[in-house]
N, C-alpha and C positions, 0 to 999 in steps of 0.2 A: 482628491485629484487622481489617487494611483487608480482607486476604483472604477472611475471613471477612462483611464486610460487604457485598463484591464478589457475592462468590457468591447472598447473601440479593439484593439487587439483581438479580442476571442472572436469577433465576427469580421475582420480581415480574411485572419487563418481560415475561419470557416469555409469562406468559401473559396481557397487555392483548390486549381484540380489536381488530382493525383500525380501529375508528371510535375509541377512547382512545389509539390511535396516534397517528392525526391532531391531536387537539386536543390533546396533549401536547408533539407536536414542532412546532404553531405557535405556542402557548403562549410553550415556549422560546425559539423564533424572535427571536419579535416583542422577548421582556426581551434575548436576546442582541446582538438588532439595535440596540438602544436606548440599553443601558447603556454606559455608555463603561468601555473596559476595553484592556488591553495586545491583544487577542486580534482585538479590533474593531479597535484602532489600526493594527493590521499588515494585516489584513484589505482596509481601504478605503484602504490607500496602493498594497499591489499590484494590486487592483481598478480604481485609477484610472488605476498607470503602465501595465498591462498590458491592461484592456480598454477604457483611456477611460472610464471611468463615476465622474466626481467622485461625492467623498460629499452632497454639498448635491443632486444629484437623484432626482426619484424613481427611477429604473432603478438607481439603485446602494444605495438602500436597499431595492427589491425583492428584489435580488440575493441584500442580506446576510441577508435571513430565509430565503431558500429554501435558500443555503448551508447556514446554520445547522439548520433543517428538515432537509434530507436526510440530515444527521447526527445528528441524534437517528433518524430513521427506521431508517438503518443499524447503527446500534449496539442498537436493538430486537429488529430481524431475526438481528440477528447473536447477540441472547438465545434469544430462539428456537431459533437453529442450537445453540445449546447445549446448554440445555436438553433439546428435541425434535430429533434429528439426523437430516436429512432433511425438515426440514417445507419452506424455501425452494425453490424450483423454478429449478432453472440452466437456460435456453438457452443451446444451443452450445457445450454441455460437452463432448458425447463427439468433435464434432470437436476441439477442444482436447486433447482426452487421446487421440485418436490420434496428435498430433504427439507426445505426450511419451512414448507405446509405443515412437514407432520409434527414438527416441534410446534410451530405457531394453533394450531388445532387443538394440541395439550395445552393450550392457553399457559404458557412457559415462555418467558423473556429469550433472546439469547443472544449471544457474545459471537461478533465475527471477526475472525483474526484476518487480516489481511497482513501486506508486506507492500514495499517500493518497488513494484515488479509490472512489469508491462503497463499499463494505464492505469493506477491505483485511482483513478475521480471515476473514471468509466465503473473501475471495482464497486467505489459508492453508491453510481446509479443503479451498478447490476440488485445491489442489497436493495435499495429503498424498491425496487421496480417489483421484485422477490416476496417485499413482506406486507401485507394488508395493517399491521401496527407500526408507529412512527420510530423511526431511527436516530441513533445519534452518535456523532463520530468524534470521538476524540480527536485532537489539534495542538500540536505548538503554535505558540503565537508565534507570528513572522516579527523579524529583526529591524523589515524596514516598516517608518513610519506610517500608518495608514492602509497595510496590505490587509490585515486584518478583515477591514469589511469587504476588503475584495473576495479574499477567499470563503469567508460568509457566503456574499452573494453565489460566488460558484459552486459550493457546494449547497445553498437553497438551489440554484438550476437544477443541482444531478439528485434532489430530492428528499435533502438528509439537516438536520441543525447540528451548528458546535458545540463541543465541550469542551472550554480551553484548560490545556493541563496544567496552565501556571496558576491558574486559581486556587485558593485557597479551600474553596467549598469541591473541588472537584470530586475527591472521595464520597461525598455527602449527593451530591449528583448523579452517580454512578449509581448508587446505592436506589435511590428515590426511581432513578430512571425504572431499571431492572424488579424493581418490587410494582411500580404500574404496569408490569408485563412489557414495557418497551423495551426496544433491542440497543444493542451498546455495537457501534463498528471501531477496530482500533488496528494503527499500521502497527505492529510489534517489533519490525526489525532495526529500528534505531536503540541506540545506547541509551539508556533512562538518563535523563539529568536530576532524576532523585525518584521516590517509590521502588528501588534497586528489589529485586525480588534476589527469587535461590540461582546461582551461580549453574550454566548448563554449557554443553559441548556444541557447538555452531559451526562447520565448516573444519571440523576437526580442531578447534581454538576452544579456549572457555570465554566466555561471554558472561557477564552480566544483565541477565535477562528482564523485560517487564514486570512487575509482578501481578499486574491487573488482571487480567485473562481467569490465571488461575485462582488469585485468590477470590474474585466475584464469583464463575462458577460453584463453588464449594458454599460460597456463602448465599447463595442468592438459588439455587438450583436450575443453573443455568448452564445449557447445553455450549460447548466451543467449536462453531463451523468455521471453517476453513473457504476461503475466497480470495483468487484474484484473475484477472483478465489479461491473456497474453496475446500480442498481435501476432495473427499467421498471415496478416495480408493485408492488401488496401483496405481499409474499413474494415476488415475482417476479423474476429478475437473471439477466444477460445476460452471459455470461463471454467476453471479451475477451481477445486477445494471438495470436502466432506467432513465427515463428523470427527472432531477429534477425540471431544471425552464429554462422554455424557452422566452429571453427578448422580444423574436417578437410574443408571444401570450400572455404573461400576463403585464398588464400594471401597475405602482404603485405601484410594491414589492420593500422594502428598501433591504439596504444591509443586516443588521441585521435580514430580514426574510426569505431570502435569504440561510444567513450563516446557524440559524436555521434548515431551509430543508436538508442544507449538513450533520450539526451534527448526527439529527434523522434518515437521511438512513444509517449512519455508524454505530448505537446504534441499529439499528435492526439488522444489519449484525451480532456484536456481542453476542445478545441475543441470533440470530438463532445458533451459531456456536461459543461461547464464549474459547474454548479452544484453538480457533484457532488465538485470536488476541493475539497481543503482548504488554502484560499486564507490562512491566519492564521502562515503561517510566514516563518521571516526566509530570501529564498530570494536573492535579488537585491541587486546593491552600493546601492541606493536603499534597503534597509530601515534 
C-alpha cells in the first residue's frame, strides 16, 4: 500500500511547475520550521553547537526554513528525475565520470562516498548513469511498515539495487559485490548504529565514523570517489566529488586516515552549501 501510494506521489510532484514548487516548499518550510517536533529538536541543537546560531534568533530560524525548503525542493526534482529521466541538468558531470572511467577501464570495483546533501537519489542516478558496471547502494531499512519496497522501487528508477545494513550477510555482500568488480554507493554521514569504525574529527566535533569505506578499500583494492548533487537552481544541480584515496597508489594509510579524508570532504561539501545538508540527525555526542 505505501508503495503504491509512493509512486501516485512521485508522479503528482512531477509534474508541479516551477512557481508550485516554490510555494509548496516554503509553505512546508515555514509549518516545519515552527512546529515543534523531534526533527526540529535535533535540528536547532546541531545548528547551534555547530554554527553558533541559537534558536531564539532570527538567523537560526531563517536557516531552519531554508533547510527544510531545499528539501522539499530536492525531493520534487528528484520526482521529476523519475518520472521524466533526464529532465534535471547536472554541471560537472562528465568531468566526474571521467574520473570514474579511468578506475572502471582498470577493471577495479569502487567505493562512492556520498552524504545527505542536496539530492542524494539524484546522487544515485548520477553514479549508476557514470558506470558501465552494476551499482549497489547500501540502505537502512525504513521504520515504517512496507516503505521498504518503496524505496527499492525508487531507487531500481534512479538505476541502483539495495543492500540493506541490517542484515546479517551484509559484510559477506559487500565483500562478493566488490570482488565481481561491482561498485559499492554508501551515504557515510549518519551515525553507525553498529560497524562503529576509528573515531575522526567532523565539524570540528569527534564523531564516530562508518567503518566501511575504508576498511573495503584496503581490502578489496578499491578506489574512494567522492559524489554528491547540489541544487543551484530549478532543475538545475551541480555534481560534486573526486578521488579520495586510491589503495593502489598510496601506500600505508590506516583506516582511521582514511575515514578522516571521507569526513573532511563531506565537511567541505557543507561549508560550501550548508543549507543544503540535512542537519535533523543525531550526529554528535551532544545530541
Amino acid at each position: 500500500m505505501i508503495s503504491f501510494v509512493l509512486r501516485i506521489l512521485v508522479h503528482v510532484l512531477a509534474i508541479l511547475p516551477d512557481y508550485a514548487t516554490e510555494f509548496l516548499a516554503g509553505f512546508i518550510a515555514r509549518i516545519s520550521a515552527t512546529l515543534h517536533s523531534k526533527r526540529l529538536g535535533l535540528m536547532r541543537i546541531n545548528v547551534d553547537k555547530i554554527l553558533g546560531l541559537p534558536p531564539h534568533t532570527s538567523f537560526a530560524r531563517t536557516f531552519y526554513r531554508q533547510v527544510f525548503a531545499s528539501q522539499v525542493r530536492c525531493f520534487i526534482d528528484t520526482c521529476r528525475e523519475v518520472v521524466f529521466p533526464r529532465s534535471v541538468v547536472l554541471d560537472g558531470f562528465h568531468d566526474w565520470q571521467t574520473l570514474v572511467e579511468k578506475f572502471e577501464s582498470q577493471g577495479r570495483p569502487i567505493i562512492f562516498a556520498a552524504a545527505h546533501i542536496g539530492s542524494w537519489e539524484i546522487t544515485g542516478n548520477v553514479i549508476a548513469r557514470a558506470c558501465r558496471r552494476h551499482v549497489h547502494a547500501l540502505a537502512k531499512s525504513p521504520k515504517i511498515p512496507g516503505a521498504s519496497s518503496a524505496l527499492e522501487w525508487l531507487r531500481r528508477r534512479m538505476g541502483m539495487s539495495v543492500l540493506w545494513s541490517h542484515k546479517k550477510s551484509l559484510l559477506r555482500d559487500m565483500l562478493t559485490t566488490l570482488r565481481k568488480g561491482e561498485h559499492l554507493a554508501m551515504v557515510i554521514d549518519q551515525k553507525p548504529e553498529a560497524r562503529a569504525g576509528d573515531t575522526v574529527t567532523f565539524m570540528g566535533h569527534p564523531i564516530a565514523f562508518v567503518a566501511g569505506p575504508a576498511a573495503m578499500s584496503l581490502r578489496c583494492n578499491a578506489p574512494i570517489i567522492s559524489v554528491a548533487t547540489v541544487r543551484t537552481g530549478p532543475r538545475r544541480y551541480r555534481v560534486l566529488g573526486r578521488l579520495i584515496f586510491d589503495p593502489g597508489a598510496a601506500a600505508g594509510q590506516s583506516e582511521k586516515e582514511i575515514s578522516q579524508m571521507c569526513a573532511a570532504e563531506i565537511e567541505r561539501w557543507i561549508r560550501l552549501y550548508p543549507e543544503q545538508w540535512t542537519w535533523e540527525y543525531k550526529r554528535w555526542v551532544f545530541n
